[in-house]
C-alpha positions as CSV (number, residue, x, y, z in Angstrom):
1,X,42.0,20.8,-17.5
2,X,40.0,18.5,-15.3
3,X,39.1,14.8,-17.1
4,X,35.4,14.0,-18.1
5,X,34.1,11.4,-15.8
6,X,34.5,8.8,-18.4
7,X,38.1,9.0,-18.8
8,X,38.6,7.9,-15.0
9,X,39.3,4.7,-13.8
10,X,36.9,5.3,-10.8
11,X,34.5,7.4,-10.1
12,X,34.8,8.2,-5.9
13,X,36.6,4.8,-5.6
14,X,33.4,3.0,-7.6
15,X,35.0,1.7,-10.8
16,X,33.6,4.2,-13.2
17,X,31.7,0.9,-15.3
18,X,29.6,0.7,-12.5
19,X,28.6,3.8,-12.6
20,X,28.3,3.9,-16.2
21,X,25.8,1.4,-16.3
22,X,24.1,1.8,-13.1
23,X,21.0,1.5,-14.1
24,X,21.3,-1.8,-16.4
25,X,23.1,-3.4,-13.2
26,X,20.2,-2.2,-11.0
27,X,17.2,-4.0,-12.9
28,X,20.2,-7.2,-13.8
29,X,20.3,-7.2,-9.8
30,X,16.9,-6.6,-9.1
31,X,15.5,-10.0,-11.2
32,X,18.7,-12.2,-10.2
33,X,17.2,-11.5,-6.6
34,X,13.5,-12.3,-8.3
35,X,15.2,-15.6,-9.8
36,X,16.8,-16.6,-6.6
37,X,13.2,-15.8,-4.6
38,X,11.2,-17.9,-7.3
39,X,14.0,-21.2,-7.0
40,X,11.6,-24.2,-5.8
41,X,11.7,-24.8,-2.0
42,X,13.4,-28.7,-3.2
43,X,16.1,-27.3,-5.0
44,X,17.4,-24.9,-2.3
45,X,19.7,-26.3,0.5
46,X,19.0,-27.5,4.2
47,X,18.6,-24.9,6.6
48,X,20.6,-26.6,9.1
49,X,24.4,-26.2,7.7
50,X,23.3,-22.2,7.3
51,X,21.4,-21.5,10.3
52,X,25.1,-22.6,12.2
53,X,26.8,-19.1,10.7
54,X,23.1,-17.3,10.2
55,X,24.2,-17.0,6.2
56,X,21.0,-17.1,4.7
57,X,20.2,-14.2,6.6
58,X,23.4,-12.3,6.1
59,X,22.5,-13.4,2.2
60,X,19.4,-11.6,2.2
61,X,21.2,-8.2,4.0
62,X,23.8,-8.5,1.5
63,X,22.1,-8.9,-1.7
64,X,19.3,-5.8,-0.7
65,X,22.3,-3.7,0.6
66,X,23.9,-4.3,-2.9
67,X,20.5,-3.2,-4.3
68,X,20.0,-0.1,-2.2
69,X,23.6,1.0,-3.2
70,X,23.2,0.4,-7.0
71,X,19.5,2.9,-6.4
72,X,21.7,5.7,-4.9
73,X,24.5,5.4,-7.3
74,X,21.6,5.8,-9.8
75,X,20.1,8.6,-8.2
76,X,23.9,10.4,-8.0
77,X,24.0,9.7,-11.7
78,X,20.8,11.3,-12.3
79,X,21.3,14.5,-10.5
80,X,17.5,13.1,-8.2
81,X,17.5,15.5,-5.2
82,X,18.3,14.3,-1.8
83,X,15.6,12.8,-0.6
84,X,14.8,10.1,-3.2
85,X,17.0,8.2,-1.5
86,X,14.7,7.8,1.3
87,X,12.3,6.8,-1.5
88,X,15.3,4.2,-3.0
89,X,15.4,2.7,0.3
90,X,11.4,1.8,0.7
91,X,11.4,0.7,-2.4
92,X,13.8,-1.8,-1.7
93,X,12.2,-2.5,1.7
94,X,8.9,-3.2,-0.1
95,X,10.5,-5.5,-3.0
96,X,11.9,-7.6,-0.3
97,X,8.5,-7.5,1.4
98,X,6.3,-8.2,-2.0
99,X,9.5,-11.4,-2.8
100,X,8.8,-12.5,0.6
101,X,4.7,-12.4,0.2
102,X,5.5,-14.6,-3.3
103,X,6.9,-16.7,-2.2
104,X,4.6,-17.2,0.6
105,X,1.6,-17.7,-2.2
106,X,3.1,-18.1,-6.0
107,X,5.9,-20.2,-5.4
108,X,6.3,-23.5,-5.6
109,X,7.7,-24.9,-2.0
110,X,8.7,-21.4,-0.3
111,X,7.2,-19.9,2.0
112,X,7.4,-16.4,3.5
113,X,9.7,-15.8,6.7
114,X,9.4,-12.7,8.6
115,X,13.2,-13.0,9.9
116,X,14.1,-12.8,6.4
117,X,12.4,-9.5,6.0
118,X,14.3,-8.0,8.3
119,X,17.1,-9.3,7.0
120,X,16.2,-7.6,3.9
121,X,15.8,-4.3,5.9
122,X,18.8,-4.4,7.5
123,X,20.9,-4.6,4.1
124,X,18.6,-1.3,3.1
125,X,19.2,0.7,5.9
126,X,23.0,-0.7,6.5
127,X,23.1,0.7,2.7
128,X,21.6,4.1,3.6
129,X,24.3,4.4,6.9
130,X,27.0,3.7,4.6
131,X,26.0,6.5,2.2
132,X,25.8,8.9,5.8
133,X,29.7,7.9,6.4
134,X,30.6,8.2,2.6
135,X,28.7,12.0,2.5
136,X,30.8,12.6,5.7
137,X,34.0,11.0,4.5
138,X,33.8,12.8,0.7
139,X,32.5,16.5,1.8
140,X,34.2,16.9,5.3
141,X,31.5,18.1,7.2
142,X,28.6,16.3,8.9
143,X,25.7,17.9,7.0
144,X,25.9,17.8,3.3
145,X,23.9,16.9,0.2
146,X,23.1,13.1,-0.1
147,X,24.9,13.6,-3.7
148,X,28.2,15.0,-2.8
């Protein structure tokens, strides 16, 4: 008799608490990006050591590819048909657009930077070509739901 999801260790190789609580991680993750956005311009470090290795931009692709996975796990979890996560992904696109506009205007020392916004892209849609290869990789076909 096949195990209910719960009594797995992971859940597709996810570890089955992330999956669990998918939806408390995603807003956790969502204002930990808000806090880091809103950090005063003094407190944050010299561009020049990062600019050598391009980190703060590989940051900002990381921490909005983690967001756009944590959205599709959350859409898998709540059986939302297959093209919300087109939806997930602008609505990632346009937080990092509306974190980049505030800190442009209502926070204290930033300022916006277009490069960062497509930094910020790149992690979405590097996110939505991962969930492509992990579709591909989990149903054995090229063309499959976005959920299986």
């Amino acid at each position: 008799m096949p195990h209910a999801i719960s009594d797995k260790v992971s859940w597709k190789g996810l570890p089955i608490w992330v999956y669990k609580h998918c939806i408390a991680l995603l807003v956790i993750w969502a204002l930990t990006i808000f806090a880091l956005c809103a950090v005063p311009g003094e407190y944050i470090p010299s561009e020049d050591w990062m600019e050598l290795l391009s980190l703060d931009k590989l940051v900002h692709a990381g921490i909005f590819f983690i967001l756009a996975c944590l959205f599709f796990i959350m859409g898998i979890k709540l059986h939302h048909k297959e093209w919300i996560i087109y939806v997930y992904v602008a609505l990632c696109m346009l937080y990092g657009l509306a974190l980049e506009m505030m800190q442009a205007t209502l926070f204290r020392n930033r300022s916006a930077d277009w490069k960062d916004m497509i930094a910020n892209t790149c992690g979405c849609c590097a996110a939505l070509f991962l969930l492509g290869k992990l579709r591909k990789f989990y149903s054995g076909t090229e063309v499959t739901s976005a959920y299986k």
